[in-house]
N, C-alpha and C positions, 0 to 999 in steps of 0.2 A: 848524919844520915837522916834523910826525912821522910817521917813514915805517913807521907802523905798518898790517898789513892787518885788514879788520874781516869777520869772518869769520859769514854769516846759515846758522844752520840754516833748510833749506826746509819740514821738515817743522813746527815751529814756523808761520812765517809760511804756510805752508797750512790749519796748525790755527787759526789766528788769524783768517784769512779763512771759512771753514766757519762760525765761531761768530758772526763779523760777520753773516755773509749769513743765518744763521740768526734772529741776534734782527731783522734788518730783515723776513722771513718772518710770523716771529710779529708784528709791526708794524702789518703791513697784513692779515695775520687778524683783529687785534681791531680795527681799523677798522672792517673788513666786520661786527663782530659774531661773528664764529667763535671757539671756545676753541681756541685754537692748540696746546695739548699733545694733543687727544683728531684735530683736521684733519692734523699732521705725523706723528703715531703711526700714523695710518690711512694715509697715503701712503707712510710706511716701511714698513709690514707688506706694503701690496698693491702697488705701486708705483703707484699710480694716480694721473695727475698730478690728476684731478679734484677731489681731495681740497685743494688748493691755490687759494688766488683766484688770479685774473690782475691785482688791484689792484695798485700799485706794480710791477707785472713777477717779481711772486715765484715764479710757477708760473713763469717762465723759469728765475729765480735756482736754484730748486731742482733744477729737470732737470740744469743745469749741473752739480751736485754729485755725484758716486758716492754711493747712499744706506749702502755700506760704510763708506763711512768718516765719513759725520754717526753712523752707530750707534758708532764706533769713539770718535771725541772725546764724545760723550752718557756712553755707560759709564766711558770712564775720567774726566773732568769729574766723575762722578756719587763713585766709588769713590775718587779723590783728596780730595774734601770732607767 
């Protein structure tokens, strides 16, 4: 047995969650037919959940999220690659 402790960065597994609940977003935008980069750009810019379907629950999933910190993992996502 090893009594080793295992130790979670939170902000990791929050960033990880974010990206999840992001690409399930874009998901069910292109179901509906929506292009997901120009529907989520418009709802970060205005904050208007309208901009968002309610298929699959995403306008929920989204509200739930601070749109600070989906801009925050997008740029650095973007500038890491």
């Amino acid at each position: 047995m090893l009594d080793k402790t295992t130790l979670f960065d939170i902000d990791e597994i929050q960033d990880a969650l974010v990206e999840t609940t992001l690409d399930e977003i874009a998901d069910a935008l292109k179901e509906k037919g929506y292009n997901p980069v120009s529907q989520i750009v418009g709802y970060l810019i205005s904050g208007d959940p309208g901009y968002i379907t309610t298929h699959k629950n995403a306008r929920s999933k989204i509200l739930n999220m601070d749109r600070g910190k989906i801009l925050e993992i997008i740029v650095r996502n973007y500038l890491e690659n």
